[in-house]
C-alpha positions, 0 to 999 in steps of 0.5 A, spaced: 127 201 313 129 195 317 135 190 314 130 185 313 124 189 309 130 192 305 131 185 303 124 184 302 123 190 298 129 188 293 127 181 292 120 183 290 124 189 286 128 183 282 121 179 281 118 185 278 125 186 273 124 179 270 116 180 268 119 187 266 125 185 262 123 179 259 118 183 254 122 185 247 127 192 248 134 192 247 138 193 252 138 201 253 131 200 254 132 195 259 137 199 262 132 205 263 127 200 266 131 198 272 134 205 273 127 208 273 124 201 277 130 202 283 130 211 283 123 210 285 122 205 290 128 207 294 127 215 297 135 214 299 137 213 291 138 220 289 142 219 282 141 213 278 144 210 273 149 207 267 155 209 265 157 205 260 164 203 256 164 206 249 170 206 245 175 206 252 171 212 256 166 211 260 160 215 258 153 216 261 148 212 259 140 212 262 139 215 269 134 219 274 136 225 277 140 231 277 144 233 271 150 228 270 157 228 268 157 226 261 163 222 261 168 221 268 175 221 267 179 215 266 181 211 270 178 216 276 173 215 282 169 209 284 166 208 277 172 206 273 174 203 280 169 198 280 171 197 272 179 196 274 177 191 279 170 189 277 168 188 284 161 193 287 165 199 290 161 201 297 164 209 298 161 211 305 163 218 304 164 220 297 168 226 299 173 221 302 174 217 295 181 218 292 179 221 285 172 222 286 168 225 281 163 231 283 158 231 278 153 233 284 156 236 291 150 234 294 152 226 293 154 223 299 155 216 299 155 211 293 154 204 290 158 202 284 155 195 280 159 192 275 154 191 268 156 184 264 155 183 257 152 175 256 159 174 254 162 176 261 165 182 260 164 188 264 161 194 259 159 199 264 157 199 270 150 201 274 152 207 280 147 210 285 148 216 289 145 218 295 145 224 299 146 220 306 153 219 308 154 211 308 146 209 305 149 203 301 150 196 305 151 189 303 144 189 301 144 193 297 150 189 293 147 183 293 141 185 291 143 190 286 147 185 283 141 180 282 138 184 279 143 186 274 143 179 273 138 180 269 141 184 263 146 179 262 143 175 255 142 177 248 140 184 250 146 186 252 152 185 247 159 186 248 160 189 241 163 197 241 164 196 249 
């Protein structure tokens, strides 16, 4: 896929995401929509989906894929990385990350977006596997991010996070 249908594919992605997320759901839901959404247009996303803040652990949340780990380690690997900084984290190599968390050997490139409540606060974060070395790039930050965007209103709450 070239970098400009990439793009292309993202931003028909997000416009699709505002109709989608627009209708009643609580933010759960909402969250299963964009995993389901994004796991099935991308043939190189090979686990998708949240992992969010419950009571200071970071526990999965909806996802496709493989088997999870149910809960990562504090303070541990690329999603507690992009939690700390609350910066996207592009690991080109997994296997090269200090801390890396294998929940499935075959991953081998990883993207982590932080995920904020409407009031700013990062509750978890959306993390996207691929069996690729080195699948993620700045389009997919950026586009992962605007879509992400979207859970930011009353349906994604601060509270117990």
């Amino acid at each position: 896929m070239t970098p400009e249908n990439k793009a292309a594919r993202y931003d028909r992605i997000y416009e699709q995401m505002k109709g989608l997320l627009e209708k009643p759901g609580n933010g759960l839901s909402k969250m299963a929509t964009i995993v389901a959404v994004l796991h099935n247009k991308f043939d190189y996303f090979f686990w998708t989906g949240f992992y969010l803040l419950d009571q200071g652990e970071l526990v999965v949340g909806p996802y496709q894929g493989p088997v999870a780990c149910q809960q990562l380690a504090r303070n541990t690997g690329a999603c507690w990385t992009g939690i700390n900084s609350g910066e996207i984290i592009i690991v080109e190599n997994v296997h090269e990350f200090p801390g890396h968390i294998a929940c499935n050997s075959r991953s081998n490139s990883e993207i982590v977006v932080p995920l904020r409540c409407a009031e700013g606060q990062i509750i978890g974060v959306l993390d996207v596997d691929s069996t690729k070395l080195a699948a993620f790039d700045a389009i997919d930050s950026r586009g992962l991010e605007k879509i992400l965007s979207l859970m930011q209103h009353e349906s994604v709450s601060c509270r117990n996070h």
